[in-house]
C-alpha positions in Angstrom: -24.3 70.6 11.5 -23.8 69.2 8.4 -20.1 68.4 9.0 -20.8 67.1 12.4 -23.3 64.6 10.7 -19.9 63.7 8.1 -17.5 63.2 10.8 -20.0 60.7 13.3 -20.7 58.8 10.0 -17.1 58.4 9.6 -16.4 57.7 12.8 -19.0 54.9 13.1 -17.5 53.2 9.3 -13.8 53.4 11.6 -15.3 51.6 14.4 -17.3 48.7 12.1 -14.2 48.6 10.5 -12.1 48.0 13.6 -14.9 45.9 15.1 -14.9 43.7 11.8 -11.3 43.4 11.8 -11.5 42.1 15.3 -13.8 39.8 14.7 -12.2 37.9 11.7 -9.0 37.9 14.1 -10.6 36.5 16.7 -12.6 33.9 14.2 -8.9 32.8 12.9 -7.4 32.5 15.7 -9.9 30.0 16.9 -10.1 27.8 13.6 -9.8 23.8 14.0 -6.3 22.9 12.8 -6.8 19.3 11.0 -5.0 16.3 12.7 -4.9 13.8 10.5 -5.0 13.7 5.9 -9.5 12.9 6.5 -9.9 16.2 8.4 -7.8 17.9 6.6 -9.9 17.0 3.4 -12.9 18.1 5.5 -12.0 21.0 6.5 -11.2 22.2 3.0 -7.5 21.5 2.8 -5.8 21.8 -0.7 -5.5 18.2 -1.8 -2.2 17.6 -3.7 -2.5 15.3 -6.4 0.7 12.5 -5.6 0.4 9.0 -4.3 0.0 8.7 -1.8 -2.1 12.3 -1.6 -1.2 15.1 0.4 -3.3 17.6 1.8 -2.2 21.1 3.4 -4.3 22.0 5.7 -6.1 25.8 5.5 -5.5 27.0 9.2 -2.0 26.0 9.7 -0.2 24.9 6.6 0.3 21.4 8.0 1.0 18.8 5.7 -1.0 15.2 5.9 -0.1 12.4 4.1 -2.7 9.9 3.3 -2.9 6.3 4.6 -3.0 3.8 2.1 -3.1 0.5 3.2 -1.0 -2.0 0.6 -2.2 -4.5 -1.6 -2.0 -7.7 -0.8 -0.7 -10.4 -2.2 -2.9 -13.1 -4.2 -2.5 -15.8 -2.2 -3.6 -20.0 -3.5 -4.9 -22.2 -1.9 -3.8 -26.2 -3.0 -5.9 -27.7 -5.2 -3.4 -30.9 -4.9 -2.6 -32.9 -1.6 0.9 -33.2 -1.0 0.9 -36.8 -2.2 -0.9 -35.7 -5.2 1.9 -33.2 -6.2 4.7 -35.5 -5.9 2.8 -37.9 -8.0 2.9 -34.9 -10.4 6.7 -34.7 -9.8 7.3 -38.4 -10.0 5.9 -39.3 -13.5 7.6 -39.4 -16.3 10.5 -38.7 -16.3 10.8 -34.6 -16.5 11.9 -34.6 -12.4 13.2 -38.3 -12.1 15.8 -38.1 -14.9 18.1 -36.1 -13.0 17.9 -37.8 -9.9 15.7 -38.8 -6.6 12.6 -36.3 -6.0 12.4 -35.6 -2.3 9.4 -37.1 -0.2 8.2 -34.0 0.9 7.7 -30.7 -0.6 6.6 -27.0 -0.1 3.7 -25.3 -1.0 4.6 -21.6 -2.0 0.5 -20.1 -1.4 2.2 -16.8 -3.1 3.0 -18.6 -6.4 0.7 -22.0 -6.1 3.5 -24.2 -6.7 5.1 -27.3 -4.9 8.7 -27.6 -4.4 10.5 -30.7 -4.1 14.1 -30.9 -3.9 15.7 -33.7 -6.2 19.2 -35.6 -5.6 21.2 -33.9 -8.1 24.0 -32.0 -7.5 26.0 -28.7 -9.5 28.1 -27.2 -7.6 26.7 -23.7 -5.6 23.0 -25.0 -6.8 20.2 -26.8 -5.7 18.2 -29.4 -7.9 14.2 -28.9 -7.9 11.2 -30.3 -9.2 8.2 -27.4 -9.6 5.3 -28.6 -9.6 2.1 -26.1 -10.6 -1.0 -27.1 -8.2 -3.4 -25.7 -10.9 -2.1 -26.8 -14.2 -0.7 -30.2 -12.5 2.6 -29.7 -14.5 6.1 -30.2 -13.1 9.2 -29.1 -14.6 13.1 -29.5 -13.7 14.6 -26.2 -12.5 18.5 -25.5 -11.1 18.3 -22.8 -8.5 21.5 -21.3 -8.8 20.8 -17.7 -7.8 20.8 -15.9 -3.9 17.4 -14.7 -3.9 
């Protein structure tokens, strides 16, 4: 009796084995698989320390890479009016010495400077007058590069 006692015990640990095994199958087979890098994160994925960060996600190994949106440029606003800039340009005689400063100029709202072209000539350049909106400066520059 006693063995018979051994061998149902045994026989029951086998089948809550088997029945355990099963279950954790079945429970994997039906995990979430992440669709983009935020559920991945949530779901537990192993974040990879780069930049932009990586995660791999737990259920499937997939790889998400995570969004990052760019930083954007400072941009200025003028301080100056475009008449007040090429006043800047046109005194003294920093701009005027080299020749003719353009009516009209450019406002770059990247750098906060005013270009004016000037009537002076070098061969493969172009003659300008800078003007800085904040500091109210202008100075002569040859723009003789292709950028």
């Amino acid at each position: 009796m006693k063995v018979r006692l051994q061998l149902i015990a045994v026989l029951a640990l086998v089948i809550l084995v088997l029945l355990g095994y099963n279950i954790y199958r079945a429970y994997l087979g039906t995990s979430v698989a992440a669709s983009t890098f935020t559920e991945c994160e949530q779901f537990g994925g192993v974040i990879q320390e780069s930049y932009p960060r990586r995660c791999v996600d737990p259920a499937t190994g997939t790889v998400f890479t995570e969004v990052v949106d760019p930083v954007a440029p400072p941009t200025f606003e003028p301080a100056l009016t475009e008449a007040e800039a090429r006043a800047v340009a046109t005194q003294g005689d920093v701009c005027t010495s080299e020749g003719a400063v353009a009516e009209f100029g450019v406002f770059d709202s990247q750098t906060g400077l005013w270009r004016y072209a000037v009537d002076a000539e070098m061969r493969g350049c172009t003659a300008l007058c800078i003007v800085n909106d904040l500091e109210q400066t202008a100075e002569f520059d040859w723009n003789c590069g292709t950028d």
